[in-house]
N, C-alpha and C positions, 0 to 999 in steps of 0.2 A: 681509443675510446670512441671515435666516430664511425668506425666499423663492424666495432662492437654493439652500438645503437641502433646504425642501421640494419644489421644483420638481426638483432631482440623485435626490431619493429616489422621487420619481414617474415620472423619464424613467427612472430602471434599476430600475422593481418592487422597491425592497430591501426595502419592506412597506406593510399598509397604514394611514396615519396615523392612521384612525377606530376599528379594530376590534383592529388588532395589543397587542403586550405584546411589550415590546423589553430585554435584559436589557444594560445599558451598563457596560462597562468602565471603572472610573473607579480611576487610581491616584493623584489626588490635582493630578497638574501641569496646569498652563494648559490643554491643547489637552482631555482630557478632563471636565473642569469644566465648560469651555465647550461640551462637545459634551449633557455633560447636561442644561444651561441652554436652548438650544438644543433639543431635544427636550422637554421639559417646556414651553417658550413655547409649541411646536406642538400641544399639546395630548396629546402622545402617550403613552398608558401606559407605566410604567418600572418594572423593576427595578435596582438598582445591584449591580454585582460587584465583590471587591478580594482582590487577592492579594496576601500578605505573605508576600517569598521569604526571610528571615530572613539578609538579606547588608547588611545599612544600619544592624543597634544601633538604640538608641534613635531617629533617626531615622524608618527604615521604621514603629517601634511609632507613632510621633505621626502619619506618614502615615495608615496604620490609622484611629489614634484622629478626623483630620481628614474623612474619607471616613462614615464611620459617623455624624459629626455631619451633615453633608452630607445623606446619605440621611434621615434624621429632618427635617430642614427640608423637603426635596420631598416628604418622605411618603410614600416609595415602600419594599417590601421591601427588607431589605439582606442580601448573602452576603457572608464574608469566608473564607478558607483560609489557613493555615499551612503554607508548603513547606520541606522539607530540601533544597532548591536547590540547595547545594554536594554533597553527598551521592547526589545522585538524578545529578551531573553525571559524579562520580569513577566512580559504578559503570557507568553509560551509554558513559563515554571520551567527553563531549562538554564542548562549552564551557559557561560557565556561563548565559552570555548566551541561548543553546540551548537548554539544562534549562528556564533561567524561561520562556521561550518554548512550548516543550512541556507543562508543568506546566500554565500559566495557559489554554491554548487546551484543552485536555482537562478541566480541571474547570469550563473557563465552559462546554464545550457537555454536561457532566454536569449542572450548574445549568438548564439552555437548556430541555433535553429531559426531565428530573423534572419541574419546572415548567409543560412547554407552552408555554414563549414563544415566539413567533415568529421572534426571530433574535439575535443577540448584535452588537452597534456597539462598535465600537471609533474611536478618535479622530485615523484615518491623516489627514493632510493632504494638500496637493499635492506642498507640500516632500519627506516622509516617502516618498512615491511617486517624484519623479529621485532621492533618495537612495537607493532601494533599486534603482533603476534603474540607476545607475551604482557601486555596489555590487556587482551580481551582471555586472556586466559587469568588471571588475575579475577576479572571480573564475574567470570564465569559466561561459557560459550559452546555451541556446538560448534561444527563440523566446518562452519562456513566461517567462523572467529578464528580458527587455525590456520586457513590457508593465508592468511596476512593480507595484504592486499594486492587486487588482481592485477593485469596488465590490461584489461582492458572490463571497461564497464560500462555498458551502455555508446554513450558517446564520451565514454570519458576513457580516456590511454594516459598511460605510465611508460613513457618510452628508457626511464630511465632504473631501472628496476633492474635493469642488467648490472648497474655498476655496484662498486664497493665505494664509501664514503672518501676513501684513499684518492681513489679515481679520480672524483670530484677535483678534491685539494689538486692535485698534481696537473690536472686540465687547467684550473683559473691558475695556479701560477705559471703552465706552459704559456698560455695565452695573455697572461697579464691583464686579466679585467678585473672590472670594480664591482662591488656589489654591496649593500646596505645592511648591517650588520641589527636583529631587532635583539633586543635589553632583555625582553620577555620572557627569552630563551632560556636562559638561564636562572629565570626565580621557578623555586620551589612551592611556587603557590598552584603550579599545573603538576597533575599528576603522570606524563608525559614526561614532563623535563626532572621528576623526579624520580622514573624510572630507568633516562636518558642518564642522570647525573650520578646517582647512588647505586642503584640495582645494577645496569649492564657493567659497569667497569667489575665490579666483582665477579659476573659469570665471564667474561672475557678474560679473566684469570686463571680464571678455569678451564675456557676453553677457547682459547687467541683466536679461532676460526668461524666464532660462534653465530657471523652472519651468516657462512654459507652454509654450515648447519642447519641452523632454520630454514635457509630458503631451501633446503633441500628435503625438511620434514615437510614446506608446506605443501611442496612439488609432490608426495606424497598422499599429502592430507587431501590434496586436491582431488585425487585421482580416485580415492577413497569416495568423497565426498559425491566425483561423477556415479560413480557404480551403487552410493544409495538414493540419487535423484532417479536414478533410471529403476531404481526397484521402486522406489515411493511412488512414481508415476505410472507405473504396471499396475502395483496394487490398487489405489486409486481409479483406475480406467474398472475396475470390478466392484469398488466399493466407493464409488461415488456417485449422486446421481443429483443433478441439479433440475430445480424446480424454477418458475417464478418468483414462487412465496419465498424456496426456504433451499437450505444445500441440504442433502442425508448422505448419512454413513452407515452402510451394515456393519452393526458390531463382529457377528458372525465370523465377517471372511476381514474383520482387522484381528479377530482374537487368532486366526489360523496366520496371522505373520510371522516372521523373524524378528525379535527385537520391538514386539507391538508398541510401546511407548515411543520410543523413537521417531517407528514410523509415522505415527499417530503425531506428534507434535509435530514432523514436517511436514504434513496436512494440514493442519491447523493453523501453524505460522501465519499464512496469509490473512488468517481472521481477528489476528493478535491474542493470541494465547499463548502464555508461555509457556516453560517447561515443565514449572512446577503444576501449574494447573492441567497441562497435556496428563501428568502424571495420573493429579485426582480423577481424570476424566478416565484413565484406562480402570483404574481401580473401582471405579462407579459401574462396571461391564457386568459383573456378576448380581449388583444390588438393584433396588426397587426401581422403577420406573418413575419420573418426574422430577428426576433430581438435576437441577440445570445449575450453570458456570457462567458467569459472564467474562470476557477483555473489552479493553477500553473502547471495542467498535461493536461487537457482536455479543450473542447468547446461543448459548446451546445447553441445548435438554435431552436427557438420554430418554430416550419413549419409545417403551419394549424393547424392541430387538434391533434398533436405529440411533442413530445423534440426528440432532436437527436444529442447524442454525439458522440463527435468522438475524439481518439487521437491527443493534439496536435502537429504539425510539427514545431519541432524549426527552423528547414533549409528548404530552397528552395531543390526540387526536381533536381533532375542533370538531363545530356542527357548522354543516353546508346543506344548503337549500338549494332543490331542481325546481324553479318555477314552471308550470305549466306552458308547452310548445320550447322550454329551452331545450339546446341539442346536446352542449356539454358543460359538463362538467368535472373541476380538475382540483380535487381535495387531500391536501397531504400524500402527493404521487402519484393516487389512485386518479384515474381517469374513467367517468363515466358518459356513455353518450346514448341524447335516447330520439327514437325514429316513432312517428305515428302511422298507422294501418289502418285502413276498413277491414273491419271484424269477419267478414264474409269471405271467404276463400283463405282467409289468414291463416298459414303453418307455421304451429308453434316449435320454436328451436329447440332441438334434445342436450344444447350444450348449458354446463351450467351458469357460466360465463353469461349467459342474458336472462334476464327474466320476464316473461310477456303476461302483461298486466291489462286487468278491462279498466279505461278511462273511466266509464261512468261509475265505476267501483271507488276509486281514488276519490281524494280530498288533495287539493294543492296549494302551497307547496309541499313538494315531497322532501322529506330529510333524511341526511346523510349524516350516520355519527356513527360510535365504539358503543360494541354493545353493552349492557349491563348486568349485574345479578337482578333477578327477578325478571327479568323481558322473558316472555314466550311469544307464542304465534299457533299458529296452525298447520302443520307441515302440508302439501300438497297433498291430496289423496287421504289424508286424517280429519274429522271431523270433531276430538277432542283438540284441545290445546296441549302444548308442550312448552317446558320450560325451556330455554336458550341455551344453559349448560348440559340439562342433561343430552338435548339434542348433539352438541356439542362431541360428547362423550360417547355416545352411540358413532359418530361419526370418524370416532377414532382422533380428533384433532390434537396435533402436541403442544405443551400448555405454555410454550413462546409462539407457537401459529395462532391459540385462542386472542392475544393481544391485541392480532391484524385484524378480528373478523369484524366489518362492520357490519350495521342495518340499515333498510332504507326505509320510511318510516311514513305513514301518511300525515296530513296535518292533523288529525286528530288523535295521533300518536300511535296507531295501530300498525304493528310492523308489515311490512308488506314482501318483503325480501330480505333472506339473509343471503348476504352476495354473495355470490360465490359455491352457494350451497342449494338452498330451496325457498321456491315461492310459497305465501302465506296462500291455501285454500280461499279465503277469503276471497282473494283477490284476482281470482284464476281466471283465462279466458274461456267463454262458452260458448256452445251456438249461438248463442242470443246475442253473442257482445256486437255492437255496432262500432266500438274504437278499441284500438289495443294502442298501449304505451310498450315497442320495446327498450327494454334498459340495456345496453350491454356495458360489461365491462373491459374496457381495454388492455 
């Protein structure tokens, strides 16, 4: 077995065994014991990590207490944490199993990265791996729910993914260690230990070999999965095109893909949208313009022959004031900074990004706010007024971008810039002007 781990941790790079400092998860039960024994035979620098999520009493405390003894024999540093599990789960709205999961992976790669270790092992097996394999298929999953889980993830390694659970057992009784047996295990109140207890004993009836089966579809599924990152990201490099404001997608040249939904939701992912709604979003390619989707971060709106997402705003926009001679200002992200000029020799900037204003025009303070129905102005170069949407509309804006647009507004309410777009006539620089305010936007 220890040739076998050394040789799994060499062919996937999880580190290197001469030089590295590896921080191992150890919570006490058989497979991590083993996994630390097991690295420490190899010669490999160690720290031990443990997390006590305060849901086991007495129990989890002597876990604790077993682990900390542990590290003191290998003589390695020890971290240990204290989590409100139940509390961090209730306020979250997630399960508890979830919490401990999030908790324990966020404060080992806090440990990982103060430290400078090189990677954080944890003690997944082969088993642990079709478990989580037919788990997430269970639950329903793409491409990346099938390979089970990785060998290496970031700073996180699996150096034990090579073995069979068999393995395990027959190491801790070659070696004769101890290790802390959790109760947990075995209630059926986890849906884990219920697919662990009931489900696999009967596919393993079926098919005695059934771990290395999987691990060998997921050796598949992986490979699968390389060869449609590398198309999603071709496609993408053609039909993606990022902005400031907002990301777009040519419908266009996603309707001419292989598998467009597909594609299209592995673009999406990163903005949290799921499947189902990847779906209604492909389906929306042929129908009217305006029709937007939100996930729990962003919005997107299909406008004409494009998507266009944009961050969602959980809160309304406030009202912020540029007092006269201030430089900047920094309102809901948006950063405004303004420079004063003698009017004589002054060139006015062609970028839309500033707007250069005559002082003696203004009323100050000037304000900063979300536009409204009914605001017009004067567009530059127009001597009637214009309403705000329709200008709007003329300008092509998609109607998650209209959300961002603010005004800047003199104290007598008269708009004087829509940022980003066009200065009010009103408020224009002339020969005559003796001071110019420019505003830019940063």
């Amino acid at each position: 077995m220890l040739d076998q781990i050394r040789q799994f941790i060499t062919d996937n790079t999880l580190f290197n065994l001469e030089t590295d400092t590896v921080l191992v998860a150890v919570s006490g039960g058989l497979d991590s014991v083993v996994l630390l024994d097991v690295l420490h035979r190899l010669g490999v620098s160690l720290a031990v990590a443990h997390g006590h999520f305060g849901l086991r009493g007495e129990e989890a405390d002597a876990d604790e207490q077993f682990v900390r003894k542990l590290a003191k024999q290998y003589e390695v540093p020890y971290f240990a944490e204290y989590f409100q599990t139940k509390a961090f789960a209730e306020r979250e709205g997630i399960s508890t199993q979830m919490a401990a999961r999030l908790l324990r992976y966020r404060w080992f790669e806090q440990v990982r990265a103060t430290n400078e270790y090189a990677a954080v092992a944890t003690a997944h097996h082969r088993r642990d791996a079709a478990e989580t394999m037919l788990l997430n298929l269970t639950h329903g999953t793409g491409l990346a729910g099938l390979h089970g889980i990785r060998a290496k993830n970031d700073f996180v390694v699996r150096p034990m993914l090579a073995c069979e659970k068999d393995d395990i057992y027959d190491y801790i009784a070659t070696n004769r260690l101890i290790w802390r047996e959790d109760a947990s295990n075995d209630s059926p109140v986890y849906q884990r230990n219920r697919l662990r207890l009931e489900v696999l004993p009967v596919l393993r009836d079926i098919n005695p070999n059934l771990d290395n089966t999987l691990a060998a579809s997921a050796e598949r599924v992986g490979g699968a999965e390389e060869i449609v990152r590398r198309y999603v990201a071709d496609t993408a490099a053609q039909a993606r095109r990022d902005a400031p404001e907002a990301v777009y997608f040519s419908i266009a040249l996603l309707q001419n893909t292989a598998a467009t939904t597909l594609v299209l939701h592995e673009m999406l992912r990163p903005f949290g949208f799921s499947w189902v709604v990847s779906k209604e979003i492909a389906a929306s390619f042929t129908g009217l313009s305006g029709k937007q989707f939100d996930s729990p971060t962003h919005r997107l709106v299909k406008d004409r022959d494009q998507l266009v997402i944009t961050p969602r705003r959980l809160a309304q926009y406030g009202t912020f004031q540029l007092a006269e001679n201030q430089e900047d200002l920094l309102a809901d992200g948006l950063r405004l900074r303004a420079t004063y000029h003698e009017g004589a020799g002054y060139e006015i900037p062609r970028s839309r990004s500033t707007a250069a204003l005559d002082v003696d025009k203004l009323s100050f303070p000037l304000t900063l706010r979300r536009w409204r129905e009914g605001d017009w102005f004067m567009p530059l170069g127009m001597k009637g007024k214009k309403h705000l949407s329709d200008f709007l509309i003329d300008q092509k804006v998609p109607l998650n971008l209209k959300d961002e647009v603010r005004v800047l507004t003199a104290a007598d309410g008269k708009i004087c810039w829509v940022v980003g777009f066009r200065v009010d006539d009103r408020f224009k620089v002339e020969e005559t002007t003796a001071r110019v305010v420019a505003v830019q936007r940063l």
